[in-house]
N, C-alpha and C positions, 0 to 999 in steps of 0.2 A: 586292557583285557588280554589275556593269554590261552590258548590254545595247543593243546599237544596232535603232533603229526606224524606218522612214520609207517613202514610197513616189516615183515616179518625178514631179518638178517639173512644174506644168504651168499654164497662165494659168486666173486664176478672176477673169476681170475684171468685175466689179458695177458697178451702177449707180451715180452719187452720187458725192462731193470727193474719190475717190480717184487719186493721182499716180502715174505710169508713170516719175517723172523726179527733178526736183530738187523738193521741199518749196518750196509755197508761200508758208507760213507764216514764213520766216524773215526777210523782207525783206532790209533788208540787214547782219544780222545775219551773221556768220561760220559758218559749222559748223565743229565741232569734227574731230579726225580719226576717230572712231568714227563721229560721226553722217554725213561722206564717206561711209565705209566701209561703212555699215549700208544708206546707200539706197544707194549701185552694188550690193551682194547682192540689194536686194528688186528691184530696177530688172533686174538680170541673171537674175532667175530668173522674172520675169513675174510677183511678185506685188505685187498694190496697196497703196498707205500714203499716209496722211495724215499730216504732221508735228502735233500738238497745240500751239495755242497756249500761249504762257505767259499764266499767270494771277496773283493777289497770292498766290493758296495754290499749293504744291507739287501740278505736277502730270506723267504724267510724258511720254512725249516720241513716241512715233509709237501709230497704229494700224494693224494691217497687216490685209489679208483674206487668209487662208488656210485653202482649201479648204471655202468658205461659211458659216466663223467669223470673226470677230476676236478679233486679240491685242492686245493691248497689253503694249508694251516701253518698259522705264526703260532708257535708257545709263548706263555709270559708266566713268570711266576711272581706272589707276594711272596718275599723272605724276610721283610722286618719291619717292624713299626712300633716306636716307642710307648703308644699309647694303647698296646695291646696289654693285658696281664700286669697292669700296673700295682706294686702293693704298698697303698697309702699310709698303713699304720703296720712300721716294724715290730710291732708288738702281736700281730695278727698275719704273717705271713701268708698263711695257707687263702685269706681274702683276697682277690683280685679284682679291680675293674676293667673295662675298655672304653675307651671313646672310640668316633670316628666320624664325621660328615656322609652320609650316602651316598654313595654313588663315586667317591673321590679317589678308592684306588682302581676301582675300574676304569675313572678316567683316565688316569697317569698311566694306565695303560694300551688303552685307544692311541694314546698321543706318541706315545714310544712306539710304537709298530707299524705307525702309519708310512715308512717306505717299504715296510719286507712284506703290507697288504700289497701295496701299489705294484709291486712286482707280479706277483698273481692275474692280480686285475690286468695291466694293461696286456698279459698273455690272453686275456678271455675267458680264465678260470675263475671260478668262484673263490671268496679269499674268506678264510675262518680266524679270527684271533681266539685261542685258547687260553684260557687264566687260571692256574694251578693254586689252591691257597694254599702256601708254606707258612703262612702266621701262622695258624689257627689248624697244625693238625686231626684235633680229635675231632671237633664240629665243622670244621673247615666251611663256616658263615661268618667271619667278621672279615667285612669289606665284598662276600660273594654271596650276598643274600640275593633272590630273585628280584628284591626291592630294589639293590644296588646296581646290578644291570639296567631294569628301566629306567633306573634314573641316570646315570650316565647318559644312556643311549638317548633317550628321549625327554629327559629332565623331569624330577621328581612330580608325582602325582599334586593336584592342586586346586582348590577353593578360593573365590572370593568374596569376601563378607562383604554386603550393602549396609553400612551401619544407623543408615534411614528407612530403609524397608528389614532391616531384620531378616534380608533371604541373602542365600546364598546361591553361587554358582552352581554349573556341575563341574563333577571334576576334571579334571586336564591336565597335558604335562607344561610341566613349568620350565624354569630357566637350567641353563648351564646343560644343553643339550650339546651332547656330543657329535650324533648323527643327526644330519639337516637334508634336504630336500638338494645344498647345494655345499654342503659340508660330508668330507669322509664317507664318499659311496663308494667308496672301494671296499669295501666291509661289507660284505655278504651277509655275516652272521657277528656275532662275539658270543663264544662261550662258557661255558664253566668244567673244565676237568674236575672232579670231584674222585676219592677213594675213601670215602667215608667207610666205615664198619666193611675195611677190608673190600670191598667191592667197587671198580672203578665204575664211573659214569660220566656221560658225555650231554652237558645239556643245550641246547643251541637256543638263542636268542634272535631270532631274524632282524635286517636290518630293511625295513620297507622302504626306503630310500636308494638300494641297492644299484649300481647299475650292471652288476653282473649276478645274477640272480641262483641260489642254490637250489635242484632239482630236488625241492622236499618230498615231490608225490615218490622217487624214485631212493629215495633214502631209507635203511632198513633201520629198522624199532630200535636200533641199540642205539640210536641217535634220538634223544627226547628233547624234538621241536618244541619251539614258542615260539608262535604266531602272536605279534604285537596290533592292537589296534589303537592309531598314536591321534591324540585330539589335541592339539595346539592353540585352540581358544575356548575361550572361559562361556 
């Protein structure tokens, strides 16, 4: 079960290298279109960030102040998957299908990130993995549905049939959890960068597991919390 948290956006500008604008740090390096994406949100909601240099070790990619903490966010984006848009019959081009397993690009991206989280964490800051869909620009849901989050994070929702008694469980999350009680709590949150119908959005996924925890009562509305409630047996 999921819960929305948040309260009204407002400027919490500090003192010190933090940016109102474009990332000085990247010289003339490109941004990516998530990393566009991520400062026009903090830039458009008045909150401050610093781009993180690169380093020879993995590190991961902004600092933001919000509401007299810092976060720190790793971006990830999907850019390709062969089982997107697939068109089965040359004779019908314009038909497409998609496959995908749930939860499975979410995952491969939990698992990629997991030293530029660790960097965050072990400073004391809350740490955010961001996930851009670059597959799927117009619906930008394939692989980033809110189904796909909880089941990465917490393993796909789940029933067990009694096929003697005819009853079933309640539900629970099942296998192939990503976040565990003694797995990947360097993970604050994972989110979803979205720009759907032209309008960016930020949606956070909390990680109850957490051992650096993000100040949700302190986070302004432009961040749409989800509060997880995780039931691991049947």
């Amino acid at each position: 079960m999921t819960t929305n948290a948040g309260r009204a956006c407002q400027s919490c500008l500090p003192s010190g290298p933090f940016n109102m604008g474009a990332s000085q740090q990247r010289g003339v390096l490109m941004k990516t279109k998530s990393e566009g994406l991520f400062e026009g949100f903090l830039t458009t909601n008045n909150l401050p960030f610093k781009k993180i240099e690169v380093d020879t070790t993995p590190r991961p990619d902004y600092r933001v102040s919000v509401g007299g903490s810092e976060i720190i966010f790793e971006l990830k984006e999907l850019a390709e998957d062969e089982n997107f848009g697939v068109i089965k019959d040359p004779a019908f081009p314009h038909i497409k299908s998609s496959s995908r397993t749930g939860g499975d690009h979410v995952r491969r991206r939990i698992e990629s990130s997991k030293k530029q989280i660790q960097f965050g964490a072990k400073q004391g800051n809350p740490s955010i993995l961001l996930i851009y869909n670059n597959i799927d620009p117009v619906f930008q849901d394939f692989g980033t549905e809110p189904m796909d989050f909880t089941a990465a994070m917490y393993g796909a929702y789940t029933i067990l049939m009694n096929p003697e008694t005819r009853t079933a469980s309640d539900w629970f999350n099942g296998k192939d959890r990503m976040l565990q009680e003694s797995k990947n709590t360097s993970f604050s949150a994972v989110g979803h960068l979205c720009d759907r119908g032209g309008k960016t959005t930020v949606i956070l996924y909390e990680n109850v597991f957490a051992k650096v925890k993000v100040p949700y009562s302190r986070l302004p509305a432009c961040f749409d919390v989800r509060r997880i409630d995780v039931s691991t047996a049947p």
